[in-house]
C-alpha positions as CSV (number, residue, x, y, z in Angstrom):
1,X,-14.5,9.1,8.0
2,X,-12.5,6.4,6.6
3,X,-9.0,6.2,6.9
4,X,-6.4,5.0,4.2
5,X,-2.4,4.4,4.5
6,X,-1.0,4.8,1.4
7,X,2.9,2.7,1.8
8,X,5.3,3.1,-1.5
9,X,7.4,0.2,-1.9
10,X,10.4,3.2,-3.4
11,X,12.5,4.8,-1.4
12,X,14.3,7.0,-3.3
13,X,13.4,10.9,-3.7
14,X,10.6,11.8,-6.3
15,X,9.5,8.4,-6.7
16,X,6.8,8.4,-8.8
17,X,5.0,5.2,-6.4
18,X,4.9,8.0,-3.7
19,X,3.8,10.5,-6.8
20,X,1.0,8.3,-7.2
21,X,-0.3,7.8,-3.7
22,X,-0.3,11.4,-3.4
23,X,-2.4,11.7,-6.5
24,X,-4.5,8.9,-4.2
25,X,-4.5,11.4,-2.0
26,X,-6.0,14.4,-3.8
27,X,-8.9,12.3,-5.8
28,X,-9.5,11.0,-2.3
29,X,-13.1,12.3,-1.4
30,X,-14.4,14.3,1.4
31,X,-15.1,10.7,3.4
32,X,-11.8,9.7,3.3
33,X,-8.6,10.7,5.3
34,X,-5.6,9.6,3.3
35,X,-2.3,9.1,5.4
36,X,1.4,8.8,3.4
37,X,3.6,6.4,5.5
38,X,6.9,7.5,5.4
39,X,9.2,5.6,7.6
40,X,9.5,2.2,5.2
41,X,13.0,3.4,5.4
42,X,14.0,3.0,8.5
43,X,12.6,-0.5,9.2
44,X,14.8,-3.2,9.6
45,X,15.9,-6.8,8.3
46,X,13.7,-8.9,9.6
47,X,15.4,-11.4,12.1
48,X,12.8,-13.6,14.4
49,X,15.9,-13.2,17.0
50,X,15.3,-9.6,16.9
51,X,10.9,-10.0,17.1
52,X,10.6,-9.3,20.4
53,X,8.6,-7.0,22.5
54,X,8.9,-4.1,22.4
55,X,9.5,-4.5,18.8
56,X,12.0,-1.8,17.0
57,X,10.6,1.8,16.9
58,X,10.1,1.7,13.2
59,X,8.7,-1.6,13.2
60,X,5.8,-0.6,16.5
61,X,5.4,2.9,13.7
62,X,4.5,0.9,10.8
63,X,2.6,-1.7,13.2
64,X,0.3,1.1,14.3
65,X,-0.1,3.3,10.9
66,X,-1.5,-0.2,9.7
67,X,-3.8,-1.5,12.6
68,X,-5.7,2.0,13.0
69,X,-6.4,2.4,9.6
70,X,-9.4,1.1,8.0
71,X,-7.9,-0.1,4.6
72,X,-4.5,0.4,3.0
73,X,-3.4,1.1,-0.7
74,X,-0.2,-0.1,-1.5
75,X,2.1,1.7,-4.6
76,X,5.0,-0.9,-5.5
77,X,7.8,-0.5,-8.3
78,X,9.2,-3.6,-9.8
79,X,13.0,-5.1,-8.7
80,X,14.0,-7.9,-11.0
81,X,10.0,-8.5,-11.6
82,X,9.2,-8.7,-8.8
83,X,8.9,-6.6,-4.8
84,X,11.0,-4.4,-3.6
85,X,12.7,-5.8,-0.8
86,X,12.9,-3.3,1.7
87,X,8.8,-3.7,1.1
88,X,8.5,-7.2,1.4
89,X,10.8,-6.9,4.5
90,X,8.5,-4.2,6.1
91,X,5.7,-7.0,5.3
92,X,7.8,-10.2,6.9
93,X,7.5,-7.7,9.8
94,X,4.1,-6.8,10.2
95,X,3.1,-10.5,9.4
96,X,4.6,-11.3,13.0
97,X,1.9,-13.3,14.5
98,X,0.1,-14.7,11.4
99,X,-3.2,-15.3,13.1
100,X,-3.7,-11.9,14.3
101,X,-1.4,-9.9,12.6
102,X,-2.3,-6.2,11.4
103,X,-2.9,-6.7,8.0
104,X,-5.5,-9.7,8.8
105,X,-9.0,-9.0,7.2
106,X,-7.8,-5.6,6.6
107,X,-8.8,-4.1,2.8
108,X,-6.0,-4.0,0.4
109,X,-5.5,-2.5,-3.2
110,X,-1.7,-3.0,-5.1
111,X,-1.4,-0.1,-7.2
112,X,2.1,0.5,-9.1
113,X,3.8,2.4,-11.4
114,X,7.4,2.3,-13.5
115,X,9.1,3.2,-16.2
116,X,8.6,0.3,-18.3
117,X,6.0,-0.7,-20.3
118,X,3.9,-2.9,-18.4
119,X,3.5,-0.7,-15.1
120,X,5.1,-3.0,-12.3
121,X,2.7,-5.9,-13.0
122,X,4.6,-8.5,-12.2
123,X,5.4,-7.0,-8.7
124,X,1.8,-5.6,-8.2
125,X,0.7,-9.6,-8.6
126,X,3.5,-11.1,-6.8
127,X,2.6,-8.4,-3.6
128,X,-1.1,-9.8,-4.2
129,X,-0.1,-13.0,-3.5
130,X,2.2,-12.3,-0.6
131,X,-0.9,-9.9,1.0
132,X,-3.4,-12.3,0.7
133,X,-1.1,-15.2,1.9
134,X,-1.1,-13.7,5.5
135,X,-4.8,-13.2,5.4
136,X,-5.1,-9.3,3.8
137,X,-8.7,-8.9,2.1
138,X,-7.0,-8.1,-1.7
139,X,-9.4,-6.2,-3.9
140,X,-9.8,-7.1,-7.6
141,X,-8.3,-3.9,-8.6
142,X,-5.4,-3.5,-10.7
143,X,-3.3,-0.1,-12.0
144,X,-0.3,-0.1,-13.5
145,X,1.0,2.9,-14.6
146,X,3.8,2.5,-17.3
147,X,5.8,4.8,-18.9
148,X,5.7,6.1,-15.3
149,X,8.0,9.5,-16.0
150,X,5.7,10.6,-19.1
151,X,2.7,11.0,-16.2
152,X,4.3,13.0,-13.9
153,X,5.4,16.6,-13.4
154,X,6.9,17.8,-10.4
155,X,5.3,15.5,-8.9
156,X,2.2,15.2,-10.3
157,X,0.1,13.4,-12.2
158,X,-1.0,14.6,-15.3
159,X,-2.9,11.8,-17.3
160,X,-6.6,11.9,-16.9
161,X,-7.2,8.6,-17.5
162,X,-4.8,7.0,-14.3
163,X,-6.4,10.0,-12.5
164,X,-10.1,8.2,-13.0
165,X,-8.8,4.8,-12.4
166,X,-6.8,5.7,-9.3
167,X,-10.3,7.7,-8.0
168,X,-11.6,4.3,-8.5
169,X,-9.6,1.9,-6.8
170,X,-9.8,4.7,-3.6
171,X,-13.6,4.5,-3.6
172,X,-13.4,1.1,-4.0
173,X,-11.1,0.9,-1.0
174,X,-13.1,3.3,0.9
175,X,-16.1,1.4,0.1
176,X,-14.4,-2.0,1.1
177,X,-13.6,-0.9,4.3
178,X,-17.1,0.9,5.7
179,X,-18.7,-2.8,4.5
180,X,-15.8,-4.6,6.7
181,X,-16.1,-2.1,9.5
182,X,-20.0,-2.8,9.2
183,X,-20.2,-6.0,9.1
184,X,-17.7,-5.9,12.7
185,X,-20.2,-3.7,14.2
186,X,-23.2,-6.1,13.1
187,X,-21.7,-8.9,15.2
């Protein structure tokens, strides 16, 4: 069974990032064990004063959702073209040490959706940089969803064609991480 945390970089109520990583989670398959984080909320400003052990509740939460899954699908809106920054702050945290932090070799796909035309791109790049700057293994996958509130109702997602691609960039996730987790077991 592999095990993918889905984190939305939104935090407000019927987001449709969070709509979309619950789609994530119904096209997942029967191989796959999809986990919503939900605490990005609570985590907070990063301050090396305050990185300390034990770290903040939230923070050790986040920590942990991250290190025992196998991979990790990220949803991100766009603020200002670019990352949220309660996201990128949940990031500067989990970063914390660089050589062996959680994220570290760990499979990634940026996924994101908004109301504009060109689906968070800019932020879904900018988060691809910042991921595979602390050493994330960034898959070649890319989704923008635009026009984000024509695609969802109540909640979900009702275009086919995001459907396929978001099945996709799950199985290519899933797929990433049984080849990571083999090659660990190989050594």
């Amino acid at each position: 069974m592999t095990r993918i945390l889905g984190i939305s970089g939104s935090l407000r109520r019927g987001s449709h990032n969070t709509s979309l990583l619950c789609a994530a989670a119904e096209a997942a398959g029967p191989d796959v064990e999809f986990e919503l984080f939900e605490g990005l909320k609570e985590v907070p400003p990063y301050d090396e004063d305050d990185d300390l052990h034990p770290r903040p509740a939230s923070v050790a939460r986040l920590n942990e959702a991250i290190a025992t899954a196998d991979a990790v699908l990220f949803a991100t809106p766009e603020y200002n073209a670019s990352i949220p920054g309660q996201l990128k702050n949940a990031i500067d945290w989990v970063s914390r040490p660089v050589a062996t932090n959680v994220l570290r070799n760990k499979p990634v796909v940026v996924v994101g959706a908004s109301t504009g035309a060109f689906g968070a791109a800019w932020a879904q790049a900018e988060l691809r940089k910042v991921l595979a700057a602390l050493g994330a293994r960034v898959l070649d996958v890319e989704l923008p969803v635009p026009h984000a509130h024509t695609r969802f109702e109540d909640g979900g997602l009702t275009d086919d064609e995001i459907r396929t691609r978001l099945e996709e960039a799950i199985e290519a996730l899933a797929d990433a991480a049984r080849a990571h987790e083999d090659r660990r077991t190989a050594v």
